[in-house]
C-alpha positions in Angstrom: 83.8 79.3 101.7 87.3 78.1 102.2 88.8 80.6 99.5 86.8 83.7 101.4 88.5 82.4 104.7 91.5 82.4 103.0 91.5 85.5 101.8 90.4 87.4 105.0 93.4 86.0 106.9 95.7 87.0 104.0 94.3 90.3 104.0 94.8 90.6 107.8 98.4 89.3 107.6 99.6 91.3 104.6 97.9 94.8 106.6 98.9 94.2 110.3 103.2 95.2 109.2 101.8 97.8 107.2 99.7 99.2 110.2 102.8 98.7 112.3 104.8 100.4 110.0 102.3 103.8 110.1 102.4 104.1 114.3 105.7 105.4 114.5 105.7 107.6 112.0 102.3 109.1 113.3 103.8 109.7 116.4 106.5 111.6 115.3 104.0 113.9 113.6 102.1 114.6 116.8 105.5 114.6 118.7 106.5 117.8 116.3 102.9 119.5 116.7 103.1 119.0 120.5 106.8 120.4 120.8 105.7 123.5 118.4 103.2 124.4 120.7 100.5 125.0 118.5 98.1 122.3 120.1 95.2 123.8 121.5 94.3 120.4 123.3 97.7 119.6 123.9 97.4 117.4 127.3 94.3 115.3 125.5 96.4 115.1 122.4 99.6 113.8 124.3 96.9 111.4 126.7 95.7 109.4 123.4 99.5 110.1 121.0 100.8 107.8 124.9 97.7 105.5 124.8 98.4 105.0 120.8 101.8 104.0 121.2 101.5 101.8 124.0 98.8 99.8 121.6 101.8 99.6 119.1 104.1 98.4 121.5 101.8 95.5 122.4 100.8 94.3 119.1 97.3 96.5 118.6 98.7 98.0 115.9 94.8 98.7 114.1 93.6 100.1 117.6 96.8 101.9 117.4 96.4 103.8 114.3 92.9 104.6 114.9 94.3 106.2 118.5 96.5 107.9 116.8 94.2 109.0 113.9 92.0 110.5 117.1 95.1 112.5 118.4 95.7 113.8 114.9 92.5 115.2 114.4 91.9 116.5 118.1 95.4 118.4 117.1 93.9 119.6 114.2 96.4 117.8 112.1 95.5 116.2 108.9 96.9 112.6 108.2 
């Protein structure tokens, strides 16, 4: 039990700077799709690409990427 504990709080440690590390660079992605002006949905895709980087900016970087991941794929980006 103590080495499956163990490993579930390494596994969130060792993921949460690699999650950080994905937010910005996500955001630049839909920041160049916006400012193209391809985006169909571009006011509900700039809505949840600001709701996405305020998660990052307060620590929610998981909630963040899946925000993010939402924008993405209401832009019709891939990721």
């Amino acid at each position: 039990m103590f080495k499956k504990m163990t490993l579930a709080l390494a596994l969130v440690a060792f993921s949460t700077p690699a999650l950080a590390g994905s937010c910005p660079a996500m955001i630049n992605q839909i920041d160049a799709a916006l400012a193209s002006g391809k985006v169909a949905n571009a006011a509900e895709v700039k809505k949840l690409r600001d709701q996405g980087e305020s998660l990052h900016r307060s620590g929610g970087h998981a909630a963040s990427v899946r925000v993010l991941q939402e924008a993405m794929k209401l832009a019709g980006m891939t990721n």
